[in-house]
C-alpha positions in Angstrom: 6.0 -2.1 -3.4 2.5 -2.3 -2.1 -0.4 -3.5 -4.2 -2.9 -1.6 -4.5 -6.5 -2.2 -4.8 -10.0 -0.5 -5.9 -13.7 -1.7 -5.9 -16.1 -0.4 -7.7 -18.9 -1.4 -5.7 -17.7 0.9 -2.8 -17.2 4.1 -5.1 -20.8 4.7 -5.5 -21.1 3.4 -9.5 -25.2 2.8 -10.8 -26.1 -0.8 -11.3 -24.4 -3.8 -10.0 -21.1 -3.1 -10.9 -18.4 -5.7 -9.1 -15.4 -5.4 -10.7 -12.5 -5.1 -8.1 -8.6 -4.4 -9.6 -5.2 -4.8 -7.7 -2.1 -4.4 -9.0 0.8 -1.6 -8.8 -0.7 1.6 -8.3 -0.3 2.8 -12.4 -1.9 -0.5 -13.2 -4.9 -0.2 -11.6 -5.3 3.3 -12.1 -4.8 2.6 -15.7 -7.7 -0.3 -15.9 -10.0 2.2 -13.6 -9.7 4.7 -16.1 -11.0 2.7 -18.6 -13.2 0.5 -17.1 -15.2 4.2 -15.7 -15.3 5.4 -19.3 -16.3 2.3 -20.9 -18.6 0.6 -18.4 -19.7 3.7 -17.1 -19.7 6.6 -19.6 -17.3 9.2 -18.0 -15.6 11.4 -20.2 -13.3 12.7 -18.2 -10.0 10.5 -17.8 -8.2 13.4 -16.4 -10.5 14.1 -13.9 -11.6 11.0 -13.0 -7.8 9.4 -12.4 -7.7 12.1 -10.1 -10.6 10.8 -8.3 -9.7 7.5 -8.4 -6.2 8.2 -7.3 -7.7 9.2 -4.3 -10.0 6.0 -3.4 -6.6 3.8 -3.8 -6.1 1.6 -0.6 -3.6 -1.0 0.1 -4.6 -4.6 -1.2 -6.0 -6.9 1.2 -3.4 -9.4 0.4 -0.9 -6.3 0.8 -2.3 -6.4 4.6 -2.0 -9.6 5.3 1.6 -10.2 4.3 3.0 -7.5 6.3 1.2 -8.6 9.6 
């Protein structure tokens, strides 16, 4: 299984936000989810997993190890 990985700074979030998560792909959608509604007052967990489903790319580590 690939880790995945998301950073907040590259999804276009106001202030200097840096939190970055990797994990399994549930696990970091799961901490995404709430670190958007908490940190940054969406109110849309539906919606936004969506979105965040979609900005999931393969953990640097992941990257590394297979080459």
């Amino acid at each position: 299984m690939t880790r995945k990985y998301i950073d907040c700074r590259k999804l276009g979030a106001a202030g200097a936000c840096s939190l970055a998560i990797s994990g399994n792909e549930e696990e970091v959608l799961d901490l995404a989810v709430i670190h958007g509604i908490v940190a940054h007052g969406h109110d849309d967990p539906y919606k936004l997993r969506l979105e965040l489903r979609a900005q999931l790319q393969d953990a640097p580590e992941a990257k590394s190890a297979l080459a």
